[in-house]
C-alpha positions as YAML, in Angstrom:
chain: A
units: angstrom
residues:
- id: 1
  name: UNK
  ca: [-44.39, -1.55, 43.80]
- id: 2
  name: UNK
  ca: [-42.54, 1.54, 43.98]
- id: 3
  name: UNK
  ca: [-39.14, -0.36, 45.09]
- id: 4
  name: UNK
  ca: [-39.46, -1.98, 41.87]
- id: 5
  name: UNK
  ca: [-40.23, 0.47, 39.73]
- id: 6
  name: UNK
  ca: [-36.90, 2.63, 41.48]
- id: 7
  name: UNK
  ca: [-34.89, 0.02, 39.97]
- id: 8
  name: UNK
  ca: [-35.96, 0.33, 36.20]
- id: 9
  name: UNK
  ca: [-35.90, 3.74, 36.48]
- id: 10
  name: UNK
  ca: [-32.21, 3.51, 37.82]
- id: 11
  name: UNK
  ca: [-31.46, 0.80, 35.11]
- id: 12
  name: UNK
  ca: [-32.67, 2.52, 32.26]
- id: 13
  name: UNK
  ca: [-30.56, 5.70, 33.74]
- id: 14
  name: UNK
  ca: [-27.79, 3.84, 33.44]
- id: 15
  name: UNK
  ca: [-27.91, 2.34, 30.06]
- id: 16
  name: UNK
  ca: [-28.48, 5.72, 29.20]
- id: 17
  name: UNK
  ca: [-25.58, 7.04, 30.49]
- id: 18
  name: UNK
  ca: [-23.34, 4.06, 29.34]
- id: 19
  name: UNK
  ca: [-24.46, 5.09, 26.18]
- id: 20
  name: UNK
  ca: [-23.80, 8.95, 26.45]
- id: 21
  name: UNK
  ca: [-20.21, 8.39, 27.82]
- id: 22
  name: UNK
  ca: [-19.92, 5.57, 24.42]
- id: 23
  name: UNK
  ca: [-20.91, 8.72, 22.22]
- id: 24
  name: UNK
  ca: [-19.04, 11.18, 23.60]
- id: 25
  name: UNK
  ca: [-15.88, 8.74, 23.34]
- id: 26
  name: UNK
  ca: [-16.10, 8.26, 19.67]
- id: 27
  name: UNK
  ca: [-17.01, 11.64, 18.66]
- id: 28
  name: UNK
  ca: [-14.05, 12.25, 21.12]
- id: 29
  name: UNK
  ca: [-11.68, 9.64, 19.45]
- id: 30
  name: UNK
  ca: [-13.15, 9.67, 15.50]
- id: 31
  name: UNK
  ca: [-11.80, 12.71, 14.34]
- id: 32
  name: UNK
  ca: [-8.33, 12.20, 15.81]
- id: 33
  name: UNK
  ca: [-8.00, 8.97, 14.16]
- id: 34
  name: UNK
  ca: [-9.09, 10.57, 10.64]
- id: 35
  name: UNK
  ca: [-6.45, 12.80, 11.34]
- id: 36
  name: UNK
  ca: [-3.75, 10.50, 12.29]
- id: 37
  name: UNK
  ca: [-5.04, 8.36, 9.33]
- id: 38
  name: UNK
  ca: [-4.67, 11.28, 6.86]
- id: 39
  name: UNK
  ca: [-1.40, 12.54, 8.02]
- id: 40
  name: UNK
  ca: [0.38, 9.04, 8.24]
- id: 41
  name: UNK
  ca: [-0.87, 8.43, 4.40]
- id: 42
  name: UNK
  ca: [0.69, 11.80, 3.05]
- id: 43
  name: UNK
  ca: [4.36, 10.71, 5.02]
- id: 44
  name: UNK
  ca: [4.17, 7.11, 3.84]
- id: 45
  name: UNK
  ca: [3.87, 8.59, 0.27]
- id: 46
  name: UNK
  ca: [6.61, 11.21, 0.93]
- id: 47
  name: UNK
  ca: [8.71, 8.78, 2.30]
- id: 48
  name: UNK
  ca: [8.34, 6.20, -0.51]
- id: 49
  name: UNK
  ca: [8.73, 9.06, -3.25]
- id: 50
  name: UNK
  ca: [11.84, 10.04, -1.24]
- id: 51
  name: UNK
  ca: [12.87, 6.02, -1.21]
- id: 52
  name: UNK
  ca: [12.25, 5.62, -5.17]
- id: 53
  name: UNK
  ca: [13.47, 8.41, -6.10]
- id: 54
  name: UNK
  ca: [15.70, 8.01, -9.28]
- id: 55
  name: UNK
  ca: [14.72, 4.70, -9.68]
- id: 56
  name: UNK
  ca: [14.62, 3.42, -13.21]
- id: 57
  name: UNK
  ca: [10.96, 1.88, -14.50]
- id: 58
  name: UNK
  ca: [11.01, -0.67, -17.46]
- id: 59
  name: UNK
  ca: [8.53, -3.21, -19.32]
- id: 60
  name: UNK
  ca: [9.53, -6.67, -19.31]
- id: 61
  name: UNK
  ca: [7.86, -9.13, -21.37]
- id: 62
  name: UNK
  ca: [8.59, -13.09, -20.87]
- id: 63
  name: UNK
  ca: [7.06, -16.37, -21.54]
- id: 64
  name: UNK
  ca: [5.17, -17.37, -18.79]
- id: 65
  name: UNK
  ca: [6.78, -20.96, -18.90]
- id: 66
  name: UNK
  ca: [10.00, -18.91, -17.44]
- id: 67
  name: UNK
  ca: [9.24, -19.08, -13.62]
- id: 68
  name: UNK
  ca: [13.22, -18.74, -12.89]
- id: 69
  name: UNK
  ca: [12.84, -15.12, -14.95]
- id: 70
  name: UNK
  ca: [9.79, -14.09, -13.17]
- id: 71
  name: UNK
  ca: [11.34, -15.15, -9.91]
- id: 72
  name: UNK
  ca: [14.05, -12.98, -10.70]
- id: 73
  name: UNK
  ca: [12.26, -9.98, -11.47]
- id: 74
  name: UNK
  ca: [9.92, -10.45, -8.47]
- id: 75
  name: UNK
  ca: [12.93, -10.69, -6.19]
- id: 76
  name: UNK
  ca: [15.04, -8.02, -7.49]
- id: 77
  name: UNK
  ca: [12.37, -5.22, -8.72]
- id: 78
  name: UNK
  ca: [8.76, -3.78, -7.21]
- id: 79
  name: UNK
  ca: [6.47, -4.62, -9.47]
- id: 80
  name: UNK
  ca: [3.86, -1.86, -10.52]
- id: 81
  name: UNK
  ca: [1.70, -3.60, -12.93]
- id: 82
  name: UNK
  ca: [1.51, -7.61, -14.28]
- id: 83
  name: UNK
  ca: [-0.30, -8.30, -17.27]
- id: 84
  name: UNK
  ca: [-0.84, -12.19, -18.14]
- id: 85
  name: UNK
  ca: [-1.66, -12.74, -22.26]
- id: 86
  name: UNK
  ca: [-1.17, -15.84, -24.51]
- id: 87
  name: UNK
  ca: [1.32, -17.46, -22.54]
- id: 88
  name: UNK
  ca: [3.43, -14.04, -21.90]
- id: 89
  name: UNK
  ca: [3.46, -12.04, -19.24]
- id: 90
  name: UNK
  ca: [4.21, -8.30, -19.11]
- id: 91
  name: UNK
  ca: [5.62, -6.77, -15.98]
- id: 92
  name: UNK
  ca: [6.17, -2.85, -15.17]
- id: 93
  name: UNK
  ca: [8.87, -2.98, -13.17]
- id: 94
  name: UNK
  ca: [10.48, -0.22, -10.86]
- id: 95
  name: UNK
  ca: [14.23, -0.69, -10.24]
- id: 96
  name: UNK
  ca: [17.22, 0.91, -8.96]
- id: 97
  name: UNK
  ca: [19.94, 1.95, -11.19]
- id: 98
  name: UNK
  ca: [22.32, -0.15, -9.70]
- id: 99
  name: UNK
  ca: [20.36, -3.13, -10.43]
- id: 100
  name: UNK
  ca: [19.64, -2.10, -14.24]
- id: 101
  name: UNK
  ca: [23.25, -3.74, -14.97]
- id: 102
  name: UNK
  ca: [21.80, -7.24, -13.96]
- id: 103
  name: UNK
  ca: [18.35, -6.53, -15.78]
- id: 104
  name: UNK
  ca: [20.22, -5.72, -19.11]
- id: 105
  name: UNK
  ca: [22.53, -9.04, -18.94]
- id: 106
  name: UNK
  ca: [19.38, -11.46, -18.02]
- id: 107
  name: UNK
  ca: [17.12, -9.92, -20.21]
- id: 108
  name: UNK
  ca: [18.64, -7.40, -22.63]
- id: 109
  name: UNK
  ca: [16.00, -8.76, -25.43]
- id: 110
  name: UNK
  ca: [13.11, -8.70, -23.25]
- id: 111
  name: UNK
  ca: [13.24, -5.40, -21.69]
- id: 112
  name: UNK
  ca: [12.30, -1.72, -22.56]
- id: 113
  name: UNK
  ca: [13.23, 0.95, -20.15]
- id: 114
  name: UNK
  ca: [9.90, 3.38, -19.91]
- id: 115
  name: UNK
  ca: [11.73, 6.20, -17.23]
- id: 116
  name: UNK
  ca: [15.60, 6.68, -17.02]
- id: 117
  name: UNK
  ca: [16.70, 7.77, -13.80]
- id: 118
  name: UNK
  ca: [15.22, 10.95, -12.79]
- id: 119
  name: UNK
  ca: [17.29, 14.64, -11.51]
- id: 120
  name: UNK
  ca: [17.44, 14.27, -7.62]
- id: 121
  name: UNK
  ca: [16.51, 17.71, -6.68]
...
């Protein structure tokens, strides 16, 4: 019936197209995201080295009983690296220097400073 056959033939030209206009929006859309992607990674890291910059970093090792400590350093440092052995813990911590005064009174045994604050340029 050539009525019917009209009507697959218009179908399948429109799936077609559907799926043309689908392709041409990604390749359209794709690279511009990878862009935006790539350029929004390079700022964030500007802008964080910008943040931390002359912030002290330290190693500071405590008994993994001592949740109050590791509360502490959690809530007052960003931690870079935690390392859990034989019932201590070992934390590389990033702080700023006007926090280092409270570090050295809680945990003046516990603590080694890695990086003093760096020249801000």
């Amino acid at each position: 019936m050539p009525g019917e056959r009209q009507s697959h033939v218009a179908f399948a030209g429109q799936q077609l197209r559907r799926k043309f206009l689908l392709a041409f929006a990604l390749t359209s859309i794709l690279p511009l995201l990878v862009v935006t992607y790539v350029a929004l990674r390079h700022l964030l890291a500007g802008f964080e080295s910008a943040v931390t910059r002359g912030n002290i970093t330290l190693t500071l090792k405590l008994d993994a009983a001592d949740g109050g400590a590791l509360a502490f350093a959690y809530r007052h440092a960003q931690v870079l690296e935690r390392r859990d052995r034989g019932g201590k813990i070992s934390l590389s911590l990033r702080i700023h220097p006007d926090d280092l005064g409270r570090f050295e009174n809680r945990f003046a045994r516990e603590m080694t400073v890695e990086q003093g604050i760096e020249a801000i340029s």
